[in-house]
C-alpha positions in Angstrom: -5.5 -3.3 -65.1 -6.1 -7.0 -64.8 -7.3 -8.3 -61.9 -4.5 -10.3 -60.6 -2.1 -7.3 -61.3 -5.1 -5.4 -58.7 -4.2 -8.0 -55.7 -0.6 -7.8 -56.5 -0.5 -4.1 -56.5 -2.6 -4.0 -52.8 -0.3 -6.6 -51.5 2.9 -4.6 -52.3 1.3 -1.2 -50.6 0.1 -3.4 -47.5 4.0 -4.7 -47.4 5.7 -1.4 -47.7 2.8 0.2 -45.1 4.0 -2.1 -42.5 8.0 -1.8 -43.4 7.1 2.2 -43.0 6.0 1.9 -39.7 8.6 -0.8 -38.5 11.0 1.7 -39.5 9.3 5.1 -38.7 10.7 6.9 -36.0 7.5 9.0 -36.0 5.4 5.6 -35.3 4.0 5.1 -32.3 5.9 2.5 -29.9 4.7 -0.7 -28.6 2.4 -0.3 -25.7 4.2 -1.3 -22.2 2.7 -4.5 -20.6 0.1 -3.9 -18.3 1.1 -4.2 -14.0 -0.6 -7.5 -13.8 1.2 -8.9 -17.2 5.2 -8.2 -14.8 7.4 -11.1 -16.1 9.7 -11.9 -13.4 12.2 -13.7 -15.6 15.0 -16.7 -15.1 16.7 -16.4 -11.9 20.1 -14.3 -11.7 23.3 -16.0 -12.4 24.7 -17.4 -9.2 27.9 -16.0 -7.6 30.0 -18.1 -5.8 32.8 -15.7 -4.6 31.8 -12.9 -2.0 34.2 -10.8 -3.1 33.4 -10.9 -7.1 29.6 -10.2 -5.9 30.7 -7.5 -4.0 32.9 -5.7 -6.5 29.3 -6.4 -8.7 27.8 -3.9 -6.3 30.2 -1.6 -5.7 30.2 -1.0 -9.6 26.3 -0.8 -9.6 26.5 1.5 -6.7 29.2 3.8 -8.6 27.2 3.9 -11.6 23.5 4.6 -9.9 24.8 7.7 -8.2 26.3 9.1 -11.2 23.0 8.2 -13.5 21.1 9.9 -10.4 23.4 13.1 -10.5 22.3 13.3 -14.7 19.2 12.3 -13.2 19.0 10.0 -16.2 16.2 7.5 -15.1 16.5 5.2 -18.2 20.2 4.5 -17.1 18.8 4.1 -13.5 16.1 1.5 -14.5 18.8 -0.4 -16.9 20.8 -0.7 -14.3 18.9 -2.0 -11.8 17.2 -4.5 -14.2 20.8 -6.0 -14.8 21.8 -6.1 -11.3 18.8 -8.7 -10.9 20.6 -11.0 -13.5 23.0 -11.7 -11.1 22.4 -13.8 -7.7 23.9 -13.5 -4.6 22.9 -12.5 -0.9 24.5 -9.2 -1.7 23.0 -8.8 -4.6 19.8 -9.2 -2.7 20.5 -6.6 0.0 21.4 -4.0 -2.7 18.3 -4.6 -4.2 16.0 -4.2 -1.0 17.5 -0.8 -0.6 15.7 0.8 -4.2 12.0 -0.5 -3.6 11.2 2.3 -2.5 12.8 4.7 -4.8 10.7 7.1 -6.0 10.6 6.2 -9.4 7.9 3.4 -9.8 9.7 1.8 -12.8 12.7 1.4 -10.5 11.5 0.2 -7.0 8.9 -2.1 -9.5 12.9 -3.4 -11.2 14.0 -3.9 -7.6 11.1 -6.1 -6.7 11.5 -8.3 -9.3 15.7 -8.0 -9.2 14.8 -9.6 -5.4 12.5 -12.1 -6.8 15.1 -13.9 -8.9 16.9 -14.2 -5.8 16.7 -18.3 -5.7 19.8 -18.2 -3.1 17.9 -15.9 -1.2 14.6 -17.8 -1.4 14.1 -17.8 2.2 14.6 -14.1 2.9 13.4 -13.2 -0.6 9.7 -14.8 0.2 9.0 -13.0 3.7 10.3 -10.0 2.3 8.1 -9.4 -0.7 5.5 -10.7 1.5 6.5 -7.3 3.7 6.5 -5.2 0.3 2.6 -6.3 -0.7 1.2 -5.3 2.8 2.9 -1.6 2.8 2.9 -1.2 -1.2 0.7 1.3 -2.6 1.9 2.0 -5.7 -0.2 -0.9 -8.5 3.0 -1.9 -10.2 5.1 -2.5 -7.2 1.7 -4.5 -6.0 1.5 -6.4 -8.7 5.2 -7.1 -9.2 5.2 -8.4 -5.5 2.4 -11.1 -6.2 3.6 -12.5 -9.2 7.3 -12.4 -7.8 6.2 -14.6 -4.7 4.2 -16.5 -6.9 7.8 -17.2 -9.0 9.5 -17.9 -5.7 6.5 -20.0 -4.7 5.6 -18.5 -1.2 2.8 -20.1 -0.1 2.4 -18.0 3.2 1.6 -15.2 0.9 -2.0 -16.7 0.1 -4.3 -14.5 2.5 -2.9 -11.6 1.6 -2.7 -12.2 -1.9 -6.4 -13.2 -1.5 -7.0 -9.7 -0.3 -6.0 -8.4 -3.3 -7.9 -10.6 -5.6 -10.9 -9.4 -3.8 -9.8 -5.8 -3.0 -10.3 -4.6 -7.1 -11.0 -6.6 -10.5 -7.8 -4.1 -12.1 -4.4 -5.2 -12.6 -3.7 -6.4 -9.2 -7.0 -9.2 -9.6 -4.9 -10.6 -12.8 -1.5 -10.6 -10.6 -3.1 -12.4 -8.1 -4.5 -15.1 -10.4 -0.9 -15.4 -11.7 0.1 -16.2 -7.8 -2.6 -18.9 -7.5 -1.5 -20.6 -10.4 2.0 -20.0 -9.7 1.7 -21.7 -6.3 -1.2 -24.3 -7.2 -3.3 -22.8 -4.3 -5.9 -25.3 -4.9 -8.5 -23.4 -2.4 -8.7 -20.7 -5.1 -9.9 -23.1 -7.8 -13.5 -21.9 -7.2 -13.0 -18.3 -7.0 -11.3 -18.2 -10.3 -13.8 -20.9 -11.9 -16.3 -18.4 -10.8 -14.7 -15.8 -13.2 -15.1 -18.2 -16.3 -18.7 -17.0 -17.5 -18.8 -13.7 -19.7 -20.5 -11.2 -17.2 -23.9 -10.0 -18.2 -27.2 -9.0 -16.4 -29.5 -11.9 -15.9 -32.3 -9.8 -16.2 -31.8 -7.1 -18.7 -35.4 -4.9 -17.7 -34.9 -5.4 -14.2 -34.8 -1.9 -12.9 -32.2 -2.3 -10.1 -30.2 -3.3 -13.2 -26.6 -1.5 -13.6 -26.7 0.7 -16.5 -25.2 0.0 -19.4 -21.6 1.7 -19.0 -21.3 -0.9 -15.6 -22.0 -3.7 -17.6 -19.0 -2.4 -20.7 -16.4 -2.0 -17.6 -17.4 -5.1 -16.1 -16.8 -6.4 -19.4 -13.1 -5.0 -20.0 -12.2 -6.4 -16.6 -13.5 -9.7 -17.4 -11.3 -9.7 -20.7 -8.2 -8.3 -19.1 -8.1 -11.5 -16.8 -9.5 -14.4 -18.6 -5.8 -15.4 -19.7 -5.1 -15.5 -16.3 -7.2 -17.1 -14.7 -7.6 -20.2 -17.7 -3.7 -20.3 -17.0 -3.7 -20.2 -13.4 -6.8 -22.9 -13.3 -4.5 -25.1 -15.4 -1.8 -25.3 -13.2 -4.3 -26.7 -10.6 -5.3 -29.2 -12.6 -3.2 -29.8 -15.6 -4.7 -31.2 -18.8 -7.5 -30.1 -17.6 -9.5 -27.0 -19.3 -12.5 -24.9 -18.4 -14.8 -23.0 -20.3 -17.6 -22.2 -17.8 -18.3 -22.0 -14.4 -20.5 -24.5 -14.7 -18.6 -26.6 -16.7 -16.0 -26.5 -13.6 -18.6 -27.0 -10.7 -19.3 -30.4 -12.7 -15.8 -31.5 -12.9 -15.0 -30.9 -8.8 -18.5 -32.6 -8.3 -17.2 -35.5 -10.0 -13.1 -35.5 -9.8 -12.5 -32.2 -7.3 -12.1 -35.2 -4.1 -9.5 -37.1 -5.8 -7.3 -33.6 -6.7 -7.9 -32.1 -3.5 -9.9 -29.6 -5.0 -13.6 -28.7 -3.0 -16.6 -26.3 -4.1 
């Protein structure tokens, strides 16, 4: 067989490999997005008349209690996914009641059903606000971080902060998403501190981590370097930063004039 008639023949296997498993139903599905990666979405449609709104949620309340009697969840999460494509204060108030649910993938829908909320903005901030403090489920966390970062609640920051430096997982990322979201310029130097790939100074030193550290330390550092280059540019936009370094430089010689310290 000639060679080009080779290439030809690879490429039409590689083709119909990929076809087989776009159509498989044996192939595996697409990985969910991680807690930290939560997109909160385009706020809800606003509704002007009370009484359409609250026909809305009389027909979402009619059709959750009947997907909870099949206990069909999927129907349960769809449901309260599209009740957040609407806005109104009603809409909002329905919403605060399934946070809690026990479901995770539905109190997670609620939280960010409530933070497209923009005519509820000022009960909508305080409120998620609430949520992060008593949360204790990660993607009801991290859904609360990123949905006040979307709503832009600034009084959030300290306990956002907690987070941030409470683990490096998938609430760390969220938070980065908030300071980004909300331009919280006194976090430039804790994310410019997450630039640098982490490795041991000293690899012989004794009191070194072992090696298994170092890999997980690693994985962290990958899982929120999008982040945190995002969030950073949102402080300062046109502005990109490879290292720490590299930042430390830039607020030595520009940070005063963007209200940015070290």
């Amino acid at each position: 067989m000639k060679p080009v008639a080779i290439l030809l023949l690879a490429a039409a296997l590689v083709i119909a490999d990929d076809e087989k498993k776009q159509g498989d139903p044996q192939a595996a599905p697409p990985k969910p997005a991680k807690a930290g990666d939560i997109e909160i979405g385009e706020p809800g449609v606003p509704i002007a008349d009370s009484s359409v709104a609250a026909s809305e949620v009389a027909k979402f309340q009619t059709a959750m209690k009947e997907a909870k009697r099949k206990k069909n969840e999927p129907a349960r999460l769809e449901l309260i996914q599209k009740l957040g494509e609407k806005d109104h204060p009603l809409i909002y108030k329905e919403a605060t009641k399934w946070v809690k649910d026990k479901n995770y993938k539905v109190a997670t829908a609620a939280v960010v059903a409530i933070a497209r909320q923009k005519t509820s903005i000022k009960k909508a901030g305080p409120y998620l606000a609430r949520v992060l403090k008593s949360a204790k489920r990660t993607n009801v966390t991290c859904a609360a971080i990123v949905g006040l970062g979307v709503l832009e609640y600034t009084k959030a920051y300290k306990d956002v902060r907690k987070q941030w430096r409470k683990t490096r997982g998938e609430p760390h990322k969220a938070a980065a998403r908030y300071f980004g979201y909300t331009k919280a310029k006194q976090a430039f130097r804790m994310l410019a501190e997450e630039l640098d790939e982490p490795h041991p100074t000293n690899p012989n030193d004794p009191d070194n981590p072992p090696a298994s550290w170092w890999e997980e330390r690693w994985k962290e550092w990958k899982e929120n370097e999008k982040a945190i280059h995002w969030a950073l540019s949102q402080m300062v936009p046109g502005e990109s930063f490879e290292t720490t370094v590299e930042a430390k430089e830039w607020v030595a010689k520009h940070g005063k004039a963007h209200g940015i310290e070290w």
